[in-house]
C-alpha positions, 0 to 999 in steps of 0.5 A: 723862582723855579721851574715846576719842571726841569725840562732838561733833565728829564728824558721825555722833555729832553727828547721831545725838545730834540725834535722840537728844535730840529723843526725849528732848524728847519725854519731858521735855514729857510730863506724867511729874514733871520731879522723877521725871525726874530720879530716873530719869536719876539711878538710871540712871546710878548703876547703870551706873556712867555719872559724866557722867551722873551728874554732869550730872543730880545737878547738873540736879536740884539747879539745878531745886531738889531738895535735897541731901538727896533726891539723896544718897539716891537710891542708897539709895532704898529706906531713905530717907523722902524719896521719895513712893510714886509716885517709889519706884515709877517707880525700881523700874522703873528698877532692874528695866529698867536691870537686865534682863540681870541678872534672868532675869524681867526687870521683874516683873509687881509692879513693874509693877503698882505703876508702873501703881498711881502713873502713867497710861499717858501717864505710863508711856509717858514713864517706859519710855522715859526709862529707855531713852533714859538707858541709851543715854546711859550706854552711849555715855558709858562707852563712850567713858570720857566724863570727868565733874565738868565740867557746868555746868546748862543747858550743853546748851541 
């Protein structure tokens, strides 16, 4: 499998990404759990059926030290016992704001309050917008069929 496009190669995608990634930067120094983060990017792209991502992030997490156990499990999250409250919460948020087509109320007001209950507004703040910014990312690489399982940690800096 090839990418339809090559996203690194081309001047546009590559100065596009460059502003990309520095809203990204501005996620991953916030103070929302690096651990959360990574649920987040992970629940994401599961749902958008988004495998770089997928890939790319699984294997982030594991590399940053979550277990294999946690990982397996985020899909099913909801029947797991390894995630804490706050981390059910931020990947409610996920499902709810990666899903907004699908659900005629888009995020409810329980999810909602329930992010609110476990994070402070800064922490919010960074957790509505990695979960914007992670969608992006699987639009673009299911757009263009971007092959995944080729990832090595830390390969994007």
């Amino acid at each position: 499998m090839e990418a339809r496009l090559n996203m690194y190669g081309n001047a546009v995608a590559t100065k596009f990404a460059r502003y990309i990634n520095s809203a990204g930067k501005v996620v991953s120094d916030s103070t929302l759990p690096a651990a959360t983060q990574e649920l987040v990017k992970i629940r994401a792209s599961q749902i958008n059926g988004c495998g770089f991502c997928t890939d790319m992030h699984t294997k982030d997490a594991a590399h940053a030290g979550e277990t294999a156990q946690r990982l397996h499990l985020v899909a099913a999250w909801r029947e797991a016992k390894v995630f804490t409250d706050a981390e059910r919460a931020a990947l409610e948020l996920t499902e709810q704001g990666t899903r907004i087509a699908d659900a005629a109320g888009g995020v409810t007001d329980e999810a909602w309050a329930n992010a609110a209950k476990h994070h402070d507004e800064d922490q919010l703040a960074a957790l509505v917008s990695l979960i914007a910014l992670i969608n992006a990312y699987n639009r673009m690489n299911v757009i263009i069929q971007q092959p995944a399982g080729d990832y090595q940690p830390g390969q994007f800096g």
